[in-house]
Structure formats: C-alpha cells, structure tokens
C-alpha positions as CSV (number, residue, x, y, z in Angstrom):
1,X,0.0,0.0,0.0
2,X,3.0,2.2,0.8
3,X,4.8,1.6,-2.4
4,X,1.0,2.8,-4.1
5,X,0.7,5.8,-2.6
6,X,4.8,6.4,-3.2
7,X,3.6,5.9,-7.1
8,X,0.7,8.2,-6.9
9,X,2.4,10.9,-5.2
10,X,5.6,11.1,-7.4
11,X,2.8,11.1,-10.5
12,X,1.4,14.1,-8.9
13,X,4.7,15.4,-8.8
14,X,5.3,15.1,-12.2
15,X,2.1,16.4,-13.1
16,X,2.5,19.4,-11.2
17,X,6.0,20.2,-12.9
18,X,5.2,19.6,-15.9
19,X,2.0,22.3,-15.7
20,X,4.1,24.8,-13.7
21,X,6.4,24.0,-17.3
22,X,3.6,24.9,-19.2
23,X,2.7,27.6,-17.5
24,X,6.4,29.0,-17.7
25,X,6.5,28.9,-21.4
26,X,2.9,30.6,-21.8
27,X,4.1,33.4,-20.2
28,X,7.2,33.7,-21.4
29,X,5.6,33.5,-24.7
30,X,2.9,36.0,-24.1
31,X,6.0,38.8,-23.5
32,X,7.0,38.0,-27.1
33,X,3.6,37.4,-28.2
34,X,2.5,41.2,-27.6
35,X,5.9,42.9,-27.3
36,X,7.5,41.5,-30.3
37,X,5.1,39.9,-32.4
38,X,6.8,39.9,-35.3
39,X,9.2,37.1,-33.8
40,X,6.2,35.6,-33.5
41,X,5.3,35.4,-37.5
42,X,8.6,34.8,-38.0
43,X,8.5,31.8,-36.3
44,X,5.4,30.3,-38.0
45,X,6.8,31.1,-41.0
46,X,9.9,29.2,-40.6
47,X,7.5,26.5,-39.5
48,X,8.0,26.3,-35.5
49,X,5.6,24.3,-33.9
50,X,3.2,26.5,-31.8
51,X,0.0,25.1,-31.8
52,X,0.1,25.3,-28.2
53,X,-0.5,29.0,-28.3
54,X,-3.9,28.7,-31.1
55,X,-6.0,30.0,-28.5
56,X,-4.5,33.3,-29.5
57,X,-6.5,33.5,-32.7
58,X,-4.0,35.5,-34.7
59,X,-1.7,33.0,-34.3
60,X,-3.8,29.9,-35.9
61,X,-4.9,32.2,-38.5
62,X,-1.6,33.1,-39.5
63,X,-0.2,29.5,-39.3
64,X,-3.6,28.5,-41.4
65,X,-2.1,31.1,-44.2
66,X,1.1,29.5,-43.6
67,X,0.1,26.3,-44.1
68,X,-1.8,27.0,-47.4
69,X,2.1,28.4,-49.0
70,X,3.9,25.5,-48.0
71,X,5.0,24.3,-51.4
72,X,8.2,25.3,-53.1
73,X,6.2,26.5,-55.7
74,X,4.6,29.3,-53.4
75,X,7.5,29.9,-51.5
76,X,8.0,33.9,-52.7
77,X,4.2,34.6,-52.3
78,X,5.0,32.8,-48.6
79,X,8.1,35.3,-48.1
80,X,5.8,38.3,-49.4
81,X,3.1,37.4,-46.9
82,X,5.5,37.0,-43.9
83,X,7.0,40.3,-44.9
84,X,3.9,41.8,-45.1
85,X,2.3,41.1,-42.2
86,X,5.7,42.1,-40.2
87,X,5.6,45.5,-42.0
88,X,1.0,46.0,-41.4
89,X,1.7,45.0,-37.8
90,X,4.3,48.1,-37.3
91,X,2.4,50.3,-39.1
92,X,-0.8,50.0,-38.8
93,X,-3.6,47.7,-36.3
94,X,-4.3,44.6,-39.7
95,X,-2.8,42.4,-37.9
96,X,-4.6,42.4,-34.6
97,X,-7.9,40.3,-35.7
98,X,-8.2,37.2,-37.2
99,X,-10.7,39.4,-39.9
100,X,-8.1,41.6,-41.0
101,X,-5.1,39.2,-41.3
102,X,-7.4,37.8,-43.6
103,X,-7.3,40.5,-45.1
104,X,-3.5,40.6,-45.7
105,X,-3.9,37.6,-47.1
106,X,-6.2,37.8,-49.7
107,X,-3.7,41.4,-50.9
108,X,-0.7,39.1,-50.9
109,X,-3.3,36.2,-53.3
110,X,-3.8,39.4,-55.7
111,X,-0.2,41.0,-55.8
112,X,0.0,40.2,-59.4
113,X,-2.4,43.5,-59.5
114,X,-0.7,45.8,-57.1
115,X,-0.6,49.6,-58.1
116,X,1.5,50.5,-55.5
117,X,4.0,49.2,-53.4
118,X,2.6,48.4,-49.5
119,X,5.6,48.4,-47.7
120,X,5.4,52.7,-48.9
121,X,1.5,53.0,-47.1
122,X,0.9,54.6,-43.8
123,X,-2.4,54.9,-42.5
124,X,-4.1,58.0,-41.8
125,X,-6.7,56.7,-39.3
126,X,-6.5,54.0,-36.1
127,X,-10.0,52.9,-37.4
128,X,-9.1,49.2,-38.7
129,X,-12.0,49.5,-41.2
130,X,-10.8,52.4,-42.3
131,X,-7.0,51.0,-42.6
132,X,-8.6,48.4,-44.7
133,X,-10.0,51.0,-47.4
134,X,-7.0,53.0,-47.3
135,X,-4.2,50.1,-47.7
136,X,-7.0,48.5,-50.6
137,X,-7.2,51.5,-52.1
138,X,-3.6,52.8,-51.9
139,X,-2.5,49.2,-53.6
140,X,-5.4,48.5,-56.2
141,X,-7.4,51.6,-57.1
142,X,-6.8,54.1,-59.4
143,X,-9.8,55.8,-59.5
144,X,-13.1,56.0,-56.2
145,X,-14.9,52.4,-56.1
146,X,-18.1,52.3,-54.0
147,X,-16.8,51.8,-49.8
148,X,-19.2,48.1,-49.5
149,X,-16.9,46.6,-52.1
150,X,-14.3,46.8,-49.8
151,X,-15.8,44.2,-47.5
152,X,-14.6,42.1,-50.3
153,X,-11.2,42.0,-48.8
154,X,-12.7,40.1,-46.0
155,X,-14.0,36.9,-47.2
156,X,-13.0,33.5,-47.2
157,X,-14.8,31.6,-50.0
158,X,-15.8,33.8,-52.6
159,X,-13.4,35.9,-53.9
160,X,-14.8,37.0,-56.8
161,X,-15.8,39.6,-55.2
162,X,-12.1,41.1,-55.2
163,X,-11.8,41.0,-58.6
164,X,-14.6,43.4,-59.0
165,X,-13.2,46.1,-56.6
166,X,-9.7,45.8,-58.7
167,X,-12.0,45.8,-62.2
168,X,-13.9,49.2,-60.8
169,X,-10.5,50.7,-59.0
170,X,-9.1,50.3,-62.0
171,X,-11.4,52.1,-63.9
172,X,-13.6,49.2,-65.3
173,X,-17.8,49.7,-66.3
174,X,-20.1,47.5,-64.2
175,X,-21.7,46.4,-67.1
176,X,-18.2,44.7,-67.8
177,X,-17.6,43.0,-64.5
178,X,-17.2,38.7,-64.6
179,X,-19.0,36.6,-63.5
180,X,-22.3,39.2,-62.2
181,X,-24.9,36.2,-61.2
182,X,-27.7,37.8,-61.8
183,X,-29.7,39.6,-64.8
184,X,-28.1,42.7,-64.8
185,X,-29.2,45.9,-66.9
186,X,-27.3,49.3,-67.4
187,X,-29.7,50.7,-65.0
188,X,-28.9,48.0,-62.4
189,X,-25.2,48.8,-63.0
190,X,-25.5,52.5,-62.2
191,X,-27.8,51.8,-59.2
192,X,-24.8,49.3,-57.7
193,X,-22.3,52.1,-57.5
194,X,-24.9,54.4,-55.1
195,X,-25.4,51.1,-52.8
196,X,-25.6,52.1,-49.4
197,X,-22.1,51.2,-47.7
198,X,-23.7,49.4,-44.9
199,X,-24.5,46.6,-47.6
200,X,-22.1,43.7,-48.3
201,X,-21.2,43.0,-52.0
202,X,-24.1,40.0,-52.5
203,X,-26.9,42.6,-50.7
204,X,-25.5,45.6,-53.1
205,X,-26.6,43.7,-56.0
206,X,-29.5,42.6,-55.1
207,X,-30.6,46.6,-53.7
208,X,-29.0,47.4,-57.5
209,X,-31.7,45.4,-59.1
210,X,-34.5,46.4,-57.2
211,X,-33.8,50.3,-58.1
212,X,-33.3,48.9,-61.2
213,X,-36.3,47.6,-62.1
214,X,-37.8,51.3,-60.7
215,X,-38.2,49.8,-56.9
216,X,-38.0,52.5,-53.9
217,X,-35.5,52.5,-51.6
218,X,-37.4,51.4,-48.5
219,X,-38.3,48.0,-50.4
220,X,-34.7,47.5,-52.2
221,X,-33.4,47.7,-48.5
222,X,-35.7,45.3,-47.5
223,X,-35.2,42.7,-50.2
224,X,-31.4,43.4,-49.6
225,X,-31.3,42.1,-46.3
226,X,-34.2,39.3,-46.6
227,X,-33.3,35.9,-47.6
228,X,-33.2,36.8,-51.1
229,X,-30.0,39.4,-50.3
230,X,-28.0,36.5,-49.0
231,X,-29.6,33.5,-51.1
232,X,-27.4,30.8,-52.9
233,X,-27.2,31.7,-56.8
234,X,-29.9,29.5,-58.6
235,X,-33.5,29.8,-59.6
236,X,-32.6,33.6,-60.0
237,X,-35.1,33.8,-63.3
238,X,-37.8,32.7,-60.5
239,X,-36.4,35.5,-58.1
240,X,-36.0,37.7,-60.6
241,X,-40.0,37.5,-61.8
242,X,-40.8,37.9,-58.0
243,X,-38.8,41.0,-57.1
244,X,-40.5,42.2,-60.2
245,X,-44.1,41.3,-59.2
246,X,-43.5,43.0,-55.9
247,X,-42.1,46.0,-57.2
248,X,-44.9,46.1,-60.2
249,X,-47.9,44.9,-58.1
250,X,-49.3,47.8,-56.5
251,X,-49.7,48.9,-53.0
252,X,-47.8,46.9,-50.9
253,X,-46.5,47.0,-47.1
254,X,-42.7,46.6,-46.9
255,X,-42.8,45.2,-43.7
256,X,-44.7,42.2,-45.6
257,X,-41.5,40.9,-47.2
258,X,-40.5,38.8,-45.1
259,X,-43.7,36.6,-45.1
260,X,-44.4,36.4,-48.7
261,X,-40.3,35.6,-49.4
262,X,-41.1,32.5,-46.6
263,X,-44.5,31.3,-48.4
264,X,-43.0,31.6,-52.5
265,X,-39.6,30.0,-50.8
266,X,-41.5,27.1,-49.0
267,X,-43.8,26.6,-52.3
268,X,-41.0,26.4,-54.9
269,X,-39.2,24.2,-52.1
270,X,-42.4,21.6,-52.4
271,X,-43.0,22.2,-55.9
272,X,-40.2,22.9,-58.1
273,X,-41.9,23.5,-61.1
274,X,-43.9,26.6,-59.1
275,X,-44.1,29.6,-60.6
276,X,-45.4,32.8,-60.6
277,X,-46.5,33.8,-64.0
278,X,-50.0,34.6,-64.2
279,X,-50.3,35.5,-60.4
280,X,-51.1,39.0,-59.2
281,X,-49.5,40.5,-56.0
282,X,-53.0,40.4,-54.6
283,X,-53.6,36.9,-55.2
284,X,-50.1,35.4,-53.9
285,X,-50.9,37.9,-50.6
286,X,-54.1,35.8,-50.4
287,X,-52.4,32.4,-50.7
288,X,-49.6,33.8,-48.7
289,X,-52.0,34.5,-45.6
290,X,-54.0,31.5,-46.1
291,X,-50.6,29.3,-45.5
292,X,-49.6,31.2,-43.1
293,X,-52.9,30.8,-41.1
294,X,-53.2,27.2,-41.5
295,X,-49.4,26.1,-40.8
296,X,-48.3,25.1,-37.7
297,X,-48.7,21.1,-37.3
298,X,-46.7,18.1,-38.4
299,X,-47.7,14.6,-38.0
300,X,-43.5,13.8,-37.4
301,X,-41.4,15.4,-34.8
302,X,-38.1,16.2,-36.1
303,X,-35.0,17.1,-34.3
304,X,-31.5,18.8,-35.0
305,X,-29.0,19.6,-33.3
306,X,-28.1,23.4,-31.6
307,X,-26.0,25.6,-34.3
308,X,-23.9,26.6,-30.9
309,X,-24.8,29.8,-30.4
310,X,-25.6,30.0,-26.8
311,X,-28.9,31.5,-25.3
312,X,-29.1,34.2,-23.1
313,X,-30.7,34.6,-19.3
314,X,-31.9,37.4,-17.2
315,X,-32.2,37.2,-13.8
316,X,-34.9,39.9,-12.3
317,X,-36.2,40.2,-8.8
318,X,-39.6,38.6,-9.6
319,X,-39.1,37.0,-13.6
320,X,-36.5,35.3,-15.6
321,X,-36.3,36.2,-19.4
322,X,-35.1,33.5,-20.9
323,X,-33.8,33.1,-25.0
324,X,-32.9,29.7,-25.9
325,X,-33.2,27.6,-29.6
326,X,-36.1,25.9,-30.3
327,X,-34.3,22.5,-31.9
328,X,-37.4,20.4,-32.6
329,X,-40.1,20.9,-34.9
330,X,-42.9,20.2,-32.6
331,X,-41.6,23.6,-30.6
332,X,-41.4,25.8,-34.0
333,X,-45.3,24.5,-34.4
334,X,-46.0,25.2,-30.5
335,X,-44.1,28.9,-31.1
336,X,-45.8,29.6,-34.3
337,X,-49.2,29.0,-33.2
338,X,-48.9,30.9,-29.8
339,X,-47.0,33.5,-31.7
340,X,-49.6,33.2,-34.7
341,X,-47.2,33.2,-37.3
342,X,-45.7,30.9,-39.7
343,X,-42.0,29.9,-37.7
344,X,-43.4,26.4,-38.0
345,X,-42.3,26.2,-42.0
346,X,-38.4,26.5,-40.9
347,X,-38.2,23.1,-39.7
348,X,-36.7,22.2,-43.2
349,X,-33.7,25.2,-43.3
350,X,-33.5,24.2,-39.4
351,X,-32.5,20.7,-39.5
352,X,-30.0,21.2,-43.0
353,X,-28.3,24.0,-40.0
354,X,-28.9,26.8,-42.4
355,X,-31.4,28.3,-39.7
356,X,-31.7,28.5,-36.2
357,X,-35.0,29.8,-34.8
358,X,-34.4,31.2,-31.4
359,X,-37.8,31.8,-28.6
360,X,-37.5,35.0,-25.6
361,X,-39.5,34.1,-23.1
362,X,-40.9,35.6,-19.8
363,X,-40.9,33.5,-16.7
364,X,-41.9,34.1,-13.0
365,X,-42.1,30.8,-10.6
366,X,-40.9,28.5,-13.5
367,X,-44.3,29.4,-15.2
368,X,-44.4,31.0,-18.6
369,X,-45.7,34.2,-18.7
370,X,-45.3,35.5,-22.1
371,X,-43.8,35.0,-25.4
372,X,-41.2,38.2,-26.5
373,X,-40.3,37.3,-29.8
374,X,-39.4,35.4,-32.2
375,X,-35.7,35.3,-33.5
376,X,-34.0,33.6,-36.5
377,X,-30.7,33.8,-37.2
378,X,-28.5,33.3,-40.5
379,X,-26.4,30.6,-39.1
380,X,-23.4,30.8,-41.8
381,X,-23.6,34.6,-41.5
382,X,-23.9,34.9,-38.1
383,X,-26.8,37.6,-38.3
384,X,-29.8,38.3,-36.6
385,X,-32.3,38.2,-39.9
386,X,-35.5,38.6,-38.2
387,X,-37.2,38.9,-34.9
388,X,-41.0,39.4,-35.0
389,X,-43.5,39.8,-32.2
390,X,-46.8,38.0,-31.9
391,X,-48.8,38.2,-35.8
392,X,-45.5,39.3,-37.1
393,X,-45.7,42.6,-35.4
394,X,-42.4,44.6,-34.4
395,X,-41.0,43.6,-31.2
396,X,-40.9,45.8,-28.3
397,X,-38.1,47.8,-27.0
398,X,-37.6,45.6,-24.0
399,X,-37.0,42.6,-26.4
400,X,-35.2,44.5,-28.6
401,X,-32.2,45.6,-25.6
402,X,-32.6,41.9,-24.5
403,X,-32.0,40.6,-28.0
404,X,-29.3,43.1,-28.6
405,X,-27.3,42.6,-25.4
406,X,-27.5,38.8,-26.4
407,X,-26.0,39.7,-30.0
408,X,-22.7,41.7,-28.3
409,X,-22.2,38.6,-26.4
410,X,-22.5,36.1,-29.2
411,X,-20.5,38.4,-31.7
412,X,-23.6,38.2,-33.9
413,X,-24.4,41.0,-36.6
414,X,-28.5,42.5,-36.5
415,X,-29.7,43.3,-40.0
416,X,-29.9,47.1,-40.3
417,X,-33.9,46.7,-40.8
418,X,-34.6,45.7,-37.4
C-alpha cells in the first residue's frame, strides 16, 4: 500500500511540474507574443511548432495562411506574406484580428495587381475598417470604387468579389464585370455604385436590381437584407420574376417581405416546377396569408442539433427572461401558433443548419408568462435576420435591448432593418 501511494504521489509530482512548465512557457511567450510579435510570425513562418498558443487567434490564422504556402512553388508569395504582415503589424492595427489578417492575405493572393508598393503605405486613421479602405485602395485603385466593395477584402470563400473592386479601381464599367450572377441591366449597373455602404457586395446587387427595375429605396433595402439578399445563386429567373411582381404589383406594405419571401420559398421548395407567372400580388398575398394561417402542425417530430450559439438569461427580482433555440419541430409548431405566425415552416432550413430559430421568453415561478419574440438567425452569416412579435408585429423595445445585449455577447451582426 505504501509503495502505491509512493507511485501516486511522485505522478502528482510530475504532473505538477510539468504544468508549472507549461505555464512558464505561456508566459514567457505572451511577453514576445505582444511585445514582439513579429518574432512571432517569423517563427510560424519558418514553420516552429506553436499550436500550443492557437488560443490566440492570430496565431492559428496566420499558421492556417502558412500552411496553405507550404510548397516550393509558393515559396515567394510565402516570403511576401510574412513580410507583409511584419511590415502591417508596425504600421498599422491589420494584424490584430483574425478578420483583418485575412485581409492581408487575400492582398498578398492578388499582388500580381498591385498599383503601388505596400511596404510605402501609412495609414491616416486608427479605425481598422478604415486602414482596410486606405491600404486597398492605396494598392489597387486608381480611380473612387463604392466603400461596401471593400468588405470584399474580407471573405473567405468567394473571392470573386475582389476582382470586381480591382476591375472598378481600375477604372472598369459594371456592365463589364465577370461573373455578375444575376440579370443585370445598365440601370442595375448605375444603381450598384450608389449602394448604401452598410450593404455587403451580395446585398448591393441585389438593392442594384431592385432600383433597377424602378423599386423605392425602402423595399430595395428590404429585399437586400431578406433571404433573397443572401440567397445561394440559382432559380434567379424565378427570383427575378418575384422581385418584379413585388415591385410592379401595387400597393404593398414593406414590412410584408419577409412573409411572402417564406411562403413563395416554401412553395417552390415543395413544388419545383412553381411559378409565378399569371399571379397577381394580390392573389399570392391571399395564398400567402391562407398558409400562413393554417401552418403550424406536423404529423412527425423532427429534431436537429443546436447551431452553438448560446442562449441568453436574465435574472430579475420577480421573472426570468429566458432566449434559448427551439431545436425540434414540434416547438417551432407550438411557437408559431402561440405566436400566430408561420415559424413552423423553418423546420426544413433548421435541420440542414442553415437556420436556427431562437424563442424569448418571460418567466416568474418557473411558469411561462409571455412569449417576447421570435428570433432567426442566418447561421453561416452569423446575423440576426429577423425577430418578430406575436402576428409578425415589431417587437418591443424591452426585447429589442434583450436581443441586442444577447448579439454583443455572441459576436452576432443585427440586420440594419430591425
């Protein structure tokens, strides 16, 4: 027995120093990690092993972008990054975010089209968006491009977007831009250079083609940041004919959108031969309120699991307002018909993890007192897209500080037209 508890305690031992180790090295990294960071990117570059330190964001992004230029072939785009990112992070605040190192990277993937030399820009502001436009516009623009193309320089997938900030910096016509995914007329084209900067590139076009087809600016901002603004490519003739209903149709409340998108979506999801021609805006209101009224049951549960964001809690002296996501298809039903609108036809987008639906509740005693709102959120955006109050109706300021406060947390964006 003595010999066993000799054993343990000289593994606990071990243990111990070899986390009081750990612990050494942290913080001797964490003096050069924000003193001298620069020995830090020189270190990934020549490929040291620090995988230890990932929590610090920066660090796994730049290791990612390391680890992407790790042929021979790529070695001088490697070098150009490295020396880059040395240079940005004296100068200037790009290389204190994972967003804006992404940044630097996608500059260094386009360097072929460089104007001017980067290692000759100093920034005029300590704003980091602003550093963005001023380094992307120092390097690829000859001439003004319109400030929501810059959010280009941010993405991660589609990059296409970069090529038409260096087309219009370099003097380029809309009209002649690749790759535009949707019908696009001259008018369209003029519109998409006023687009309010607030949009992202995707949204722009989409406000361009409303104005286009001789839509005001209060619906073009809605459609912008509906489902349609942030929509997959496809079916866009189908979209195309419904923006153009809407806009052509007559009277029509704005603040409507939203449920009509969700009823044509659902219907061309069912039916994929569904369209619209021969409808008035009148009748596919009608059809759109009959659904909505009579949707809310399944015969199946169906379950998925949470998209991780976290819910949120408030604690008050006699209530609890809780927000948590509704992750079965029997609770979007039970929401939607206490809420009386149509949340129960998101079970589909739900379950593929496109949407997640999430409920803000009032609670005294562990009894439900109320129902808040109503909150999806664009899960591969990370953006409150809607919140709606019971019959659709706009949600009160309480719910709107409680939703908001939840968002800061979370790091989630609200769409502008809440």
């Amino acid at each position: 027995m003595g010999k066993k508890i000799k054993t343990e305690r000289e593994k606990q031992l071990q243990q111990q120093q070899e986390r009081e180790e750990i612990i050494h090295k942290l913080l001797r990294f964490s003096k050069v990690r924000f003193k001298r960071f620069e020995e830090v990117i020189t270190r990934l570059f020549i490929g040291e092993n620090l995988t230890a330190y990932f929590t610090d964001k920066r660090i796994w992004k730049i290791y990612d972008c390391f680890s992407m230029l790790s042929s021979k072939a790529k070695a001088g785009e490697r070098k150009a990054l490295k020396d880059l990112l040395i240079y940005l992070d004296k100068q200037s605040i790009l290389v204190a975010t994972e967003e804006s190192i992404q940044v630097v990277w996608n500059i260094v993937q386009y360097r072929a089209y460089w104007r001017n030399d980067p290692f000759k820009w100093t920034p005029a502001s300590r704003n980091s968006a602003h550093q963005v436009k001023e380094l992307a516009s120092w390097i690829f623009c000859k001439y003004p491009i319109p400030d929501f193309l810059y959010k280009s320089l941010y993405e991660t997938v589609n990059t296409q977007h970069i090529n038409w900030l260096i087309h219009l910096g370099g003097g380029g016509r809309v009209k002649d831009m690749c790759h535009v995914p949707i019908p696009f007329t001259q008018k369209m084209a003029h519109y998409f250079t006023q687009a309010p900067p607030a949009l992202n590139v995707a949204e722009a076009l989409r406000w361009a083609q409303v104005k286009g087809m001789n839509g005001d600016d209060t619906l073009a901002g809605k459609i912008a940041h509906s489902w349609i603004g942030t929509k997959p490519y496809s079916q866009e003739d189908f979209w195309e004919s419904f923006i153009h209903l809407v806009v052509n149709g007559g009277m029509f409340n704005p603040d409507r959108l939203t449920e009509l998108v969700d009823y044509v979506r659902e219907e061309k999801r069912i039916n994929p031969r569904y369209v619209l021609k021969g409808r008035t805006l009148a009748s596919l209101m009608r059809q759109s309120d009959r659904w909505h009224n009579r949707f809310g049951h399944f015969e199946t549960n169906q379950t998925w699991n949470s998209c991780g964001i976290e819910g949120f809690q408030v604690e008050r002296k006699a209530e609890t307002l809780v927000l948590h996501e509704l992750t079965e298809s029997r609770w979007l039903s039970q929401e939607g018909r206490a809420m009386k609108h149509c949340v129960g036809s998101y079970a589909f987008y739900c379950a593929k993890g496109k949407t997640a639906i999430y409920s803000l509740r009032r609670y005294s005693g562990g009894m439900l007192l109320d129902i808040l709102a109503t909150i999806e959120v664009n899960v591969a955006l990370h953006r409150i897209v809607q919140a709606k109050a019971k019959m659709n109706r706009v949600i009160s300021d309480e719910a709107k500080r409680i939703m908001d406060q939840w968002a800061s947390k979370q790091g989630l964006a609200v769409s502008p037209m809440l």
